[in-house]
N, C-alpha and C positions, 0 to 999 in steps of 0.2 A: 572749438577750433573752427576759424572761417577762413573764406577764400576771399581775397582782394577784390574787390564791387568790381573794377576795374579789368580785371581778365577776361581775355573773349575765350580763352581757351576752353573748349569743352572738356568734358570727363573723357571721350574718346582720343582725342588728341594729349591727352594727360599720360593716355595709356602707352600709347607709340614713343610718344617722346622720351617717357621714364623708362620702354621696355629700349629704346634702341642704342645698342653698344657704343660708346665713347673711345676708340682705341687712339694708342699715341703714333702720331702720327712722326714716318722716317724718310729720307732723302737718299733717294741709290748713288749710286757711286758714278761719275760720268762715263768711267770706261764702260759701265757694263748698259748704259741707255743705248746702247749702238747692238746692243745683243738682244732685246726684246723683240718679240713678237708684231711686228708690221699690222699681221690682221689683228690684234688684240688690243695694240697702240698705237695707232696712227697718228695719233700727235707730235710734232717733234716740238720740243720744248727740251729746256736748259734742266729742269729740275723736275725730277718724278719722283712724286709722291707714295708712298707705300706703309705696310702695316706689315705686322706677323702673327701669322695665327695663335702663335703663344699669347700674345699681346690681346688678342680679343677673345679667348676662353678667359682669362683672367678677369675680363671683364663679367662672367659673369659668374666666378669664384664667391662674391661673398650675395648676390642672387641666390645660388643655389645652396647654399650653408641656413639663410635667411631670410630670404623672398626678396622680393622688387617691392617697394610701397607704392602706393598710386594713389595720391589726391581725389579722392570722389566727393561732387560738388552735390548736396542733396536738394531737395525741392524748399528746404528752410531755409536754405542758405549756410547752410552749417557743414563740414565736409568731415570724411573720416578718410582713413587711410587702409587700401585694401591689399594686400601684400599677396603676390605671384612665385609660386616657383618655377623655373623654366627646367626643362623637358628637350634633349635631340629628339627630335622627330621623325628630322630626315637628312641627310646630307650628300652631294655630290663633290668630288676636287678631280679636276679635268688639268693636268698640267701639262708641258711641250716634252719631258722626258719620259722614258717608256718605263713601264713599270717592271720591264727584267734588270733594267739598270738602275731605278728604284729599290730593288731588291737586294740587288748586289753591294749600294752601296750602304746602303741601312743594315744590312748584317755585316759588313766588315768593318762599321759603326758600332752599332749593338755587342758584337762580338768581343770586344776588348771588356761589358763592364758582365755581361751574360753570355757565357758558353753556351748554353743550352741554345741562344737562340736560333744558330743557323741549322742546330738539328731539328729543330721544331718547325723550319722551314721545309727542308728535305725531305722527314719522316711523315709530313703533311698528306694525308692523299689527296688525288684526286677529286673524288667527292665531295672530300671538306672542303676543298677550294672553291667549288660550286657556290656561287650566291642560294640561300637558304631561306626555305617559306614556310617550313613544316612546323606547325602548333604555333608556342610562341617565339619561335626562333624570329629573329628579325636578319632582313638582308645585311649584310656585311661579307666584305672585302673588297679586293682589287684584282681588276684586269687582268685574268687567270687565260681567259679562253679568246678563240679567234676573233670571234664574234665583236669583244671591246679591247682588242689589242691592237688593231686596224689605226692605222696613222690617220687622222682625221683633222685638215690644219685647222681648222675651225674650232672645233669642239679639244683638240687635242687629245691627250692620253687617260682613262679611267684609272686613275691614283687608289680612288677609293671612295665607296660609296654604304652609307648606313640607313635603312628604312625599319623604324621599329613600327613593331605589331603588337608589342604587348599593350595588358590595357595598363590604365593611369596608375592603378596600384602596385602593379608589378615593375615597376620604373625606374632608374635611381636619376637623380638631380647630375644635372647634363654638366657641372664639374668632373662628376663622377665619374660620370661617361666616357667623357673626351681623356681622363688621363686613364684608365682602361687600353682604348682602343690608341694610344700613343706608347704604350711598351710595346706593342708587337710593329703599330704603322709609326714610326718618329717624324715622318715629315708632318704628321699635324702638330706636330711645335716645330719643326723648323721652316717650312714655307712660308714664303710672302706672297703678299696678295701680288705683285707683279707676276709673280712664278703660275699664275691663276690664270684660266681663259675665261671666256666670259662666262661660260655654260657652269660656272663652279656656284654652289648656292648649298645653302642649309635653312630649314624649317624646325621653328621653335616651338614646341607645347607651353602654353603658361596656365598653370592650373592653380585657383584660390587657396588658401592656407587657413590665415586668419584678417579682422580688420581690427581696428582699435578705431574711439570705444568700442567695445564689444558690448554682445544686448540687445543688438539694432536684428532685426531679420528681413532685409530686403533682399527680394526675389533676383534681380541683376547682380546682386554678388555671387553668385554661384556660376557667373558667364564665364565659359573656357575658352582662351586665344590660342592661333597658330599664324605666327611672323614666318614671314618667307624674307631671306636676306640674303643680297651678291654678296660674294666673296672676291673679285676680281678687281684689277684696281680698272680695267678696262671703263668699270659704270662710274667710278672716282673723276676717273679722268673726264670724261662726259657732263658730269656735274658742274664742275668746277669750269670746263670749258663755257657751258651754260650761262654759269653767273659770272663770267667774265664779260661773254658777249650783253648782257643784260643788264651790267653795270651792276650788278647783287653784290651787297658783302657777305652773304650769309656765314662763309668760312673764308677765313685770309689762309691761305699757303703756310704751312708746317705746324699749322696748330693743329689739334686730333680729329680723326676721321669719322664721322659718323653713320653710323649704316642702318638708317630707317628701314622700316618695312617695303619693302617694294609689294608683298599680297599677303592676304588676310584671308584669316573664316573662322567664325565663331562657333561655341556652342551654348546653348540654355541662354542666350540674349533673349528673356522672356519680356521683361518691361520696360520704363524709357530712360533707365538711368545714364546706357553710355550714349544716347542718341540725345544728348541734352541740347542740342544746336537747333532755335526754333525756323531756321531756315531752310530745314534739311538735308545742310551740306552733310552733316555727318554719314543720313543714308545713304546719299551719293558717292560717300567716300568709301564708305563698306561695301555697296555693290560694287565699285571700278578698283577697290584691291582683292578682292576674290575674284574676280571675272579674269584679273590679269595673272592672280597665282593659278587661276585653271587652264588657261590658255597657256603659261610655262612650261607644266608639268606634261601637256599633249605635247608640245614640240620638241620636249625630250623623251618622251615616250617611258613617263614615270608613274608607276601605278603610287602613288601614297595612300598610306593606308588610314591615318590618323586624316586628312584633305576627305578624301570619300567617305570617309565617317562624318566629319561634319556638314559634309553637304548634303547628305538623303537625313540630317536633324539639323537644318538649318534654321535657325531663329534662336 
């Protein structure tokens, strides 16, 4: 198997592009553009673009059943394919309603298909409600205490947040995951990225599986990634504002959204397989999406736990 003489695309660019989500992209309804968030959307425009978070775990439904394959370009010229499974690692959803009227309407939701649920809400204590750091417990939940229940028009309301701490084995494939933590939270399949502020973001684990041919033993297939990804249409909008004023066609209006990595950080990058670009750019690319996923995570005031692991074993 070879790769086209003709591609500039490096193996690390193979990587981003193959891992970053495809969602279909939807048009709101005009009554309700007069309801959005000013500081969120300050564009006015005829037609807002949007996603649903159901619409982008799906994307990576047969990922985590499968892997991600990845084109790697080797030093022969000969490539193989390295195939990724993705991993939640971390996630934040900051939205403008508060999360006791989240509650209230997700259990008189719930409620018609599961009784139990609104006693499972009730009968909850205290404690449990507590975001959790003990062993392998990983953070989870929503906006219980003062502290993130505080109206904030910026950052908006703490919906719900996930920080795992287990290691890589104890894990399950982040289909898995998201539809778990969507029987107790439903708004992670029914929110739209409008319903999002900007501060809304999740971080992806991608950890090697297998490659085809198999037989081959190079040192850089065992490199582990962590994608940092908005959730907000606020950076959509941005985008697209961008390549308007730029004249870019990169995406025409209503075709699907896609949400590159905005920060990076590897692990076991021991040799030069994804830095195949003799120019460079590749390492400039890796230090300015880590430096930008760590200066994110200070201005939210987010300890990640899987992020600090890969930066004190950086390389």
């Amino acid at each position: 198997m070879t790769m086209e003489k003709g591609s500039m695309q490096s193996n690390l660019d193979c990587f981003l592009n193959c891992t970053a989500p495809l969602v279909p992209s939807q048009f709101l309804a005009k009554s309700e553009i007069r309801n959005l968030n000013r500081l969120w959307h300050p564009w006015e425009r005829e037609k807002v673009e949007y996603f649903k978070l159901a619409d982008l775990w799906n994307c990576f439904d047969e990922w985590s059943a499968y892997g991600a394959g990845i084109p790697i370009r080797l030093d022969t010229g000969e490539t193989l394919v390295q195939y990724y499974v993705p991993y939640l690692s971390a996630i934040q959803i900051f939205t403008s309603t508060s999360p006791a009227n989240f509650l209230r309407e997700e259990a008189e939701s719930v409620c018609e298909t599961r009784d139990s649920f609104s006693d499972s809400l009730s009968d909850e204590s205290e404690s449990e409600k507590l975001l959790r750091w003990d062993g392998c417990s990983s953070e989870e939940g929503v906006a219980e205490q003062d502290s993130l229940s505080r109206t904030n028009d910026r950052l908006g309301y703490l919906y719900f947040q996930y920080i795992e701490r287990c290691t890589p084995y104890g894990r399950v494939p982040l289909m898995d995951k998201i539809n778990g933590f969507a029987k107790r939270y439903p708004g992670l399949m029914s929110l739209r990225s409008v319903d999002l502020s900007p501060a809304s973001w999740m971080a992806v684990a991608w950890y090697p599986i297998y490659h085809i041919p198999m037989g081959r033993t190079i040192k850089d297939l065992s490199t582990c990634f962590l994608t940092f990804h908005t959730l907000s249409s606020s950076f959509h909008d941005m985008d697209l504002e961008d390549d308007m004023e730029n004249g870019s066609s990169k995406r025409k209006v209503g075709e699907s959204i896609s949400l590159p990595p905005f920060g990076l950080a590897t692990y076991k990058m021991q040799g030069d397989v994804w830095i195949s670009d003799r120019s460079g750019r590749d390492q400039e690319r890796l230090v300015s999406l880590f430096s930008v996923a760590d200066s994110w995570l200070k201005q939210l005031g987010v300890q990640h736990h899987d992020f600090n692991y890969m930066s004190i074993r950086r390389g």
